[in-house]
N, C-alpha and C positions, 0 to 999 in steps of 0.2 A: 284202731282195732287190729288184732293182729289178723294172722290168714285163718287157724282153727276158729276162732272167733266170728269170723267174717261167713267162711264154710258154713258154720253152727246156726246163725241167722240167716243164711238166705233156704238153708232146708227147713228151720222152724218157720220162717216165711212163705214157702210152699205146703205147706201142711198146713197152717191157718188158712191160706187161701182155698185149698182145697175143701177144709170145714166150713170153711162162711160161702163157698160154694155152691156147697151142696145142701149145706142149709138155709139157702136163699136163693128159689129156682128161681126166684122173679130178675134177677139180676143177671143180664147177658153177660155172656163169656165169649172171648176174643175167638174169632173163625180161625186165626192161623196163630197159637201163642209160640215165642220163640224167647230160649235163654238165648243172650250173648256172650262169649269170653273173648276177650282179644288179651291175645298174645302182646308183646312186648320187648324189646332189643331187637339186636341187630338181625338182619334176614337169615342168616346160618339160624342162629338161639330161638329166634320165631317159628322156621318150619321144625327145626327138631322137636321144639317144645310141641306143633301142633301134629307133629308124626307119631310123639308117644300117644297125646292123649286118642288118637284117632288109634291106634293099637288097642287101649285099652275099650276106646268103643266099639270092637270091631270093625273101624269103618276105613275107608278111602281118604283120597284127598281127592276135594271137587275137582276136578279141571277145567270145568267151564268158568271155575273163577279166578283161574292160572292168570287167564287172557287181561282182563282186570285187575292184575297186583294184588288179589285176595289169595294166598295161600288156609284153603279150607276143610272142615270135616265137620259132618253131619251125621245125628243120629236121631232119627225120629219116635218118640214115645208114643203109639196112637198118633193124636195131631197136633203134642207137644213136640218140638223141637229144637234140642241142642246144639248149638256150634259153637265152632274155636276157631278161632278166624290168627292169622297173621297178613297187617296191614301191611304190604314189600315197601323198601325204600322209596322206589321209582313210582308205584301210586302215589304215597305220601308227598313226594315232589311235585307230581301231576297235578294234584288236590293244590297243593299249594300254590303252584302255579295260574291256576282257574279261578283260584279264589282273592289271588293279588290284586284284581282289577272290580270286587266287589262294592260297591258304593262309590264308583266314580264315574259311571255313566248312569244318567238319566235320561231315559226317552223322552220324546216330547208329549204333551198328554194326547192323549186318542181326541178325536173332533168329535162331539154329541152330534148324532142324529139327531136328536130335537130340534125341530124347529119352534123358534121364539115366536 
């Protein structure tokens, strides 16, 4: 699917959702819903890419999530919520470094309280 394609369905995606919404009170709606975009390339091409879009949102870049290796921007709808996120290299490294040792330590099982 190219990108206008891709665009074109997730707006016609959000418009269905909003009709079968609101024509189905009975069906709860998420307390915090949130689009994601993540950015993509290298650290430069990521925050530029995430500097225009936050231009065009009006908005900032987070810096509470500087600290974190999230390069972000956020625009909130009511209590829908947009972001554009760029994942930095040095997270992505952290991430992967955390996650190398996944599946290779097993605790020992916890002891039951039951007594037999």
């Amino acid at each position: 699917m190219n990108t206008t394609d891709h665009r074109a369905a997730i707006i016609a995606g959000l418009r269905d959702l909003a009709v079968f919404l609101e024509a189905n009170p009975a069906v709860p709606v998420p307390v915090f819903p949130k689009l994601l975009y993540f950015a993509a390339g290298t650290d430069p091409d990521m925050c530029a890419e995430i500097d225009a879009i936050a231009e065009v949102l009006g908005t900032g870049i987070d810096p509470g999530d500087i600290d974190y290796g999230h390069y972000r921007t956020v625009r909130a709808f009511g209590p829908v919520q947009y972001s554009a996120v760029g994942v930095l290299a040095l997270a992505k490294a952290r991430h992967d470094a955390n996650s190398s040792y996944m599946g290779c330590v097993t605790p020992d099982p916890v002891p039951s309280s039951r007594t037999a």
